[in-house]
C-alpha positions in Angstrom: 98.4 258.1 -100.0 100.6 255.5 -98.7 104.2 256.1 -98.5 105.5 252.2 -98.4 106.6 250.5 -102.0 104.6 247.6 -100.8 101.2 249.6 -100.2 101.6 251.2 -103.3 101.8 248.3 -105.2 98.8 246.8 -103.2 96.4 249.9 -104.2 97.6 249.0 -107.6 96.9 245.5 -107.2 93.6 246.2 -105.9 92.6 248.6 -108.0 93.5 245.9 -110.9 91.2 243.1 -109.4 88.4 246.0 -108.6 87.8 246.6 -112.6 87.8 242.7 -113.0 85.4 242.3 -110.8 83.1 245.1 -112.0 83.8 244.1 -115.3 82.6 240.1 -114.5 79.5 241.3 -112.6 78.5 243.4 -115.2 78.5 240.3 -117.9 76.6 238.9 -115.3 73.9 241.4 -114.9 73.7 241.9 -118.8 73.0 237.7 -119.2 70.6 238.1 -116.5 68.8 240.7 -118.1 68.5 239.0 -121.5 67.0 236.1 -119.0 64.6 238.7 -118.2 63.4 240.2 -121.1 62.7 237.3 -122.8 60.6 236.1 -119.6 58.6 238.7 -120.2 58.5 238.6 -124.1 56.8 235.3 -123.0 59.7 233.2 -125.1 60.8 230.3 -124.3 63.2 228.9 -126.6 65.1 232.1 -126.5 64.6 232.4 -122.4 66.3 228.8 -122.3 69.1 229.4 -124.3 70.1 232.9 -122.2 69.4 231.1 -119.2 72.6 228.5 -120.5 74.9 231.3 -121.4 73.8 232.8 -118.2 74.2 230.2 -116.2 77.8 229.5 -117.3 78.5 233.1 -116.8 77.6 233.2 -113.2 79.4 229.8 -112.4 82.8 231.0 -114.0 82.5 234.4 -112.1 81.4 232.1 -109.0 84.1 229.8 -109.2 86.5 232.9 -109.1 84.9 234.1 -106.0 83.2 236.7 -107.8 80.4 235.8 -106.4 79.7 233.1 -103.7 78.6 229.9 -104.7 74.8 229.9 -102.8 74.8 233.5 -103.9 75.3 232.0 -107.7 72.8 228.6 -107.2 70.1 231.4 -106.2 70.2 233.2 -108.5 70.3 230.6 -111.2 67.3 229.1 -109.2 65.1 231.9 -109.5 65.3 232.5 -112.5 65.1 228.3 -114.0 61.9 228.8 -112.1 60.8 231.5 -114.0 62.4 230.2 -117.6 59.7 226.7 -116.2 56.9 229.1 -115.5 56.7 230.8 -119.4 53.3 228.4 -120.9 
């Protein structure tokens, strides 16, 4: 355990932004899934409307540097492509 005020406060500090960050990628994960399921439910409307929310969730998380920004586009790539494949 660190002994200096300073590194104290930084564990805290880092351990602050950790559970942010979990927390965002999470939300992420859980829009990405609703993207998913719907895919596979074969719906389209509904697979378009997640794939807004979920895109908006990625970009805020994204702009915070969450997640990096080509990680983000991919990611929303892939799965537009499958939202355009549903018949």
């Amino acid at each position: 355990m660190a002994n200096i005020k300073s590194a104290k406060k930084r564990i805290l500090v880092i351990n602050t932004k950790t559970e942010r960050n979990k927390a965002a990628k999470s939300k992420v994960k859980t829009f990405a899934k609703k993207v998913e399921a719907a895919i596979v439910a074969g719906d389209k409307a509904a697979a378009q409307e997640a794939l807004l929310s979920f895109t908006s969730e990625i970009n805020k998380a994204a702009s915070k540097g969450i997640y990096h920004k080509n990680t983000a586009s991919r990611k929303i790539s892939r799965l537009t492509k499958a939202v355009s494949a549903i018949a």
